[in-house]
C-alpha positions as CSV (number, residue, x, y, z in Angstrom):
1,X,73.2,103.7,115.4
2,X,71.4,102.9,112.3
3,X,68.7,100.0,112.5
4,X,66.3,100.3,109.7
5,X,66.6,97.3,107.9
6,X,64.3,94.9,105.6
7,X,61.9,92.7,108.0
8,X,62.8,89.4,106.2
9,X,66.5,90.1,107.1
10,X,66.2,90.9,110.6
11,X,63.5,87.5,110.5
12,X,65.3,84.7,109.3
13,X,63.4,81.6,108.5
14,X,65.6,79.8,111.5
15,X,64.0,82.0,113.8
16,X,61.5,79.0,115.0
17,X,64.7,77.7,116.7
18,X,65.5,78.8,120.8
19,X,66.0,82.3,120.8
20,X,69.5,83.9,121.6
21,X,69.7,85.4,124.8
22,X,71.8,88.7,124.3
23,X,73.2,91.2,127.1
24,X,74.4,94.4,126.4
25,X,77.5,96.7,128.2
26,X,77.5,100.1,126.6
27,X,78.2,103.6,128.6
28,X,76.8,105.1,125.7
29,X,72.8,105.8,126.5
30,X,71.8,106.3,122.8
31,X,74.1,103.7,120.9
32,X,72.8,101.0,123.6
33,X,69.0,102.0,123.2
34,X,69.5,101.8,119.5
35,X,70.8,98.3,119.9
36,X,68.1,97.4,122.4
37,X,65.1,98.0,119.8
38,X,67.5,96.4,117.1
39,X,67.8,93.4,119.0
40,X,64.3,93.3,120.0
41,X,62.5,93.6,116.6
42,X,64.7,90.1,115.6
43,X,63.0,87.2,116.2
44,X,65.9,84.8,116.9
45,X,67.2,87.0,119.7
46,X,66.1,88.1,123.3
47,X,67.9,91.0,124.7
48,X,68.5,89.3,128.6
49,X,70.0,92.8,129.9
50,X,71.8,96.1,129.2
51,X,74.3,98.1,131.4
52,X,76.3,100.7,131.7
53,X,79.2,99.9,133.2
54,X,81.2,97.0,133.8
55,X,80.5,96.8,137.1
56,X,76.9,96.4,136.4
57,X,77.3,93.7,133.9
58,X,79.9,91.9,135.9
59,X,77.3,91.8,138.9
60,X,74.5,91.0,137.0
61,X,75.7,88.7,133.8
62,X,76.8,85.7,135.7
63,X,73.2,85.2,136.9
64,X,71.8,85.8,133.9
65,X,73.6,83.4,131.8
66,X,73.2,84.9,128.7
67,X,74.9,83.1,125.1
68,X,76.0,86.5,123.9
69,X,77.8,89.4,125.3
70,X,78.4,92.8,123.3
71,X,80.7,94.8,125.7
72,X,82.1,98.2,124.5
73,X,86.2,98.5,125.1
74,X,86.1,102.1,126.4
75,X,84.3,101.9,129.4
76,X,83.9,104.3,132.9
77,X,86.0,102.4,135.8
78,X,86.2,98.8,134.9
79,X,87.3,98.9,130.7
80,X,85.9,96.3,128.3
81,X,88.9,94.2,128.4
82,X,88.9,93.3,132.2
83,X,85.4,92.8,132.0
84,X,85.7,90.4,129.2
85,X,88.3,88.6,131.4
86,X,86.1,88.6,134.7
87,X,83.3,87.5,133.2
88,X,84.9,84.5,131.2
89,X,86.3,83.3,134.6
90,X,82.2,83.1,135.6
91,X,80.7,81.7,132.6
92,X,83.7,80.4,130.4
93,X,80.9,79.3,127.7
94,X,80.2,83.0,127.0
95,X,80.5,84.1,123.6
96,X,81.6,87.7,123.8
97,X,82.4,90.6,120.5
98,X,83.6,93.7,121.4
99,X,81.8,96.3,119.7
100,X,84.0,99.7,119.9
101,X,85.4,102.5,117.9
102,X,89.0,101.8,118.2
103,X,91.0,99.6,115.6
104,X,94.6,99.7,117.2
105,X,96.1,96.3,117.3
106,X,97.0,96.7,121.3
107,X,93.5,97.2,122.0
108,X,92.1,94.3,119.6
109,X,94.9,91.8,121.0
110,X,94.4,92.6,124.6
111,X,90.4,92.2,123.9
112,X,90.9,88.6,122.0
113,X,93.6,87.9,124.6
114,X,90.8,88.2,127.4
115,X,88.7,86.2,125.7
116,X,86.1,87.7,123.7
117,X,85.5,85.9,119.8
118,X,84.7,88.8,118.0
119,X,85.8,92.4,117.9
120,X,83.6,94.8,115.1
121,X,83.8,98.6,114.8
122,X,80.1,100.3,116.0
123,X,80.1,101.6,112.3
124,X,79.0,97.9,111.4
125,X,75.5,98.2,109.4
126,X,72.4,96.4,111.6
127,X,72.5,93.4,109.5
128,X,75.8,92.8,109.7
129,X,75.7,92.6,113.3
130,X,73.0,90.5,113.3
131,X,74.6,88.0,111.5
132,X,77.8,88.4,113.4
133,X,76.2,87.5,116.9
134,X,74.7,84.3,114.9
135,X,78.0,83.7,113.8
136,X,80.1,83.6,117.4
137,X,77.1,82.1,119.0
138,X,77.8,79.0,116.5
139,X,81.4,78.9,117.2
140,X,82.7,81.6,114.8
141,X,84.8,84.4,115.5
142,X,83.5,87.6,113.8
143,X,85.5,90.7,113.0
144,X,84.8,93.9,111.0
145,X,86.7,93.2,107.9
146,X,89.3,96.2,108.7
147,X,89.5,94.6,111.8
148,X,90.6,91.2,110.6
149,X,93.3,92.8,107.5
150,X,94.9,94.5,110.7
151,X,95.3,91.3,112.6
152,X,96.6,89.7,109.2
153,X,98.8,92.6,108.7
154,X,100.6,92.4,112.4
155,X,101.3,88.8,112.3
156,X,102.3,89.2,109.0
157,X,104.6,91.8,109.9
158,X,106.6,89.7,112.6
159,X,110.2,89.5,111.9
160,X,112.2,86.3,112.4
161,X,111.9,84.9,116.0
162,X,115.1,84.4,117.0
163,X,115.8,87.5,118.6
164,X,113.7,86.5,121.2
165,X,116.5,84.6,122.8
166,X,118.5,87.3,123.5
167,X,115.8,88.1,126.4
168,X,116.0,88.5,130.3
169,X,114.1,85.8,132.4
170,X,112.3,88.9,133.6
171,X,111.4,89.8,130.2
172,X,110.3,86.8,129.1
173,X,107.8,87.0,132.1
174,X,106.5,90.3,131.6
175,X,106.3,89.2,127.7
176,X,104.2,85.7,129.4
177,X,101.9,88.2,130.9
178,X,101.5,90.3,127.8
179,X,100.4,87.5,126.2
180,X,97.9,86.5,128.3
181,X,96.1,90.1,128.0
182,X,97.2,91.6,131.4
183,X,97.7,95.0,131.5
184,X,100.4,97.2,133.3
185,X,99.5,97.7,136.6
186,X,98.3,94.0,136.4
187,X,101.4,92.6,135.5
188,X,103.2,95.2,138.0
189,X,101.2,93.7,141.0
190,X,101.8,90.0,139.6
191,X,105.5,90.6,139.3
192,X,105.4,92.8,143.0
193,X,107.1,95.7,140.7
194,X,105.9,99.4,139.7
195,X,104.0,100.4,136.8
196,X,107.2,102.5,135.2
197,X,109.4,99.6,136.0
198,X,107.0,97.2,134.2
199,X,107.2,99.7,130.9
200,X,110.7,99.6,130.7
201,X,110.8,96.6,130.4
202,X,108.4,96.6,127.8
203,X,110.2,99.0,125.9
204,X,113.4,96.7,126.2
205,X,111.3,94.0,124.9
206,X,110.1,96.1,122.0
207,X,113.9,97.5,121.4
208,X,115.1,93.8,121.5
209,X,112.2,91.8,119.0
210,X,112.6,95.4,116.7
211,X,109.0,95.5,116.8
212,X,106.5,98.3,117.5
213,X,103.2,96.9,119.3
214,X,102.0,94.6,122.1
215,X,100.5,92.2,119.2
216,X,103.8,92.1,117.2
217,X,106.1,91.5,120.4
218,X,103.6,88.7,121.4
219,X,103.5,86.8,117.9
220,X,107.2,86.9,117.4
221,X,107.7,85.6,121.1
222,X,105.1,82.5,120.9
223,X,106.2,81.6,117.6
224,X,109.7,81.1,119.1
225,X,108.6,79.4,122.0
226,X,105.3,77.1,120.6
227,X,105.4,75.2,123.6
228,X,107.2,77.5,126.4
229,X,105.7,76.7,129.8
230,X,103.8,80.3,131.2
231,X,104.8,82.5,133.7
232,X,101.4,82.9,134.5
233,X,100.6,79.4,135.0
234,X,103.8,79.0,137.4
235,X,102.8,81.4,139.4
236,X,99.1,80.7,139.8
């Protein structure tokens, strides 16, 4: 990636403030040395770690206690999004953006749904990352602008909610779990049924709330049941 940039923007004049202690999780050897020296040449960040793999963030991370996370979504064994949701269940204060290639609005829901503020495309220029971690590390939640018009453009896209009625209890708890950013084979174990059983029904679900995406099915169902109690919750 890209990291030239003009000293006095990577240098802001709040820099005499605490440092921000950054961590990095990025299979990609080039992309995460390139953030390394970008992070490292800014005076208001400290770059705690960088790793590989989920694996090697989840073991390491919790210890480290960093303020920001950047964690790739297309990872080797554990993927972003379960790391996301591991590591939040250790430090729950942990700001996290996903920083990835993809833009479908499965992938960005099941990332915000684990718990990580942010989601930008690796495309983002140097200083616009910069100021992004600044931003979810004071309590914003920063998103590549194509991100954010698709996020806009799925809610906005959500038909009226009262077909949701017309559900199964079953459905309506695989539809809980969806919307809590489980996966599949998560939900299948959860539920004590198979993975191809699990898509069914969420290709029922889809059929039945004439929608076409994970985000859309989600929106529709929590906007016709605000205050539904959760599956997941139940069953904890």
């Amino acid at each position: 990636m890209p990291i030239k940039s003009e000293q006095n923007k990577l240098n802001p004049s709040s820099s005499d403030l605490d440092p921000i202690g950054i961590c990095i999780v990025e299979d990609d050897a080039g992309f995460r040395s390139g953030l390394e020296r970008l992070i490292g040449r800014t005076r208001d960040f400290r770059c705690l770690g960088s790793f590989a793999s989920g694996e090697a963030g989840l073991q390491k991370i919790p210890d480290i206690r960093p303020g920001v996370v950047l964690m790739d979504l297309n990872l080797p064994g554990m993927n972003g999004v379960e790391c996301v949701r591991k590591l939040k269940a250790f430090l729950p204060a942990v700001q996290i953006v996903m920083l990835t290639v993809y833009e479908d609005p499965d992938q960005i829901y099941n990332a915000l749904s684990a718990g990580a503020m942010g989601y930008l495309l690796k495309q983002t220029p140097p200083v616009e990352l910069l100021n992004a971690i600044r931003d979810v590390h004071a309590g914003g939640a920063p998103m590549s602008s194509q991100i954010a018009r698709k996020v806009v453009l799925s809610f906005q896209s959500v038909p009226a909610a009262n077909e949701a009625e017309g559900l199964s209890a079953r459905e309506r708890e695989v539809l809980d779990y969806l919307a809590q950013g489980f996966l599949i084979k998560e939900i299948g174990e959860k539920l004590g049924i198979g993975f191809d059983t699990v898509r069914t029904y969420i290709r029922r679900i889809y059929e039945k709330l004439h929608v076409h995406s994970r985000a859309q099915a989600v929106a529709k169902f929590l906007h016709a049941s605000p205050s539904r109690p959760s599956a997941v919750d139940t069953k904890r």
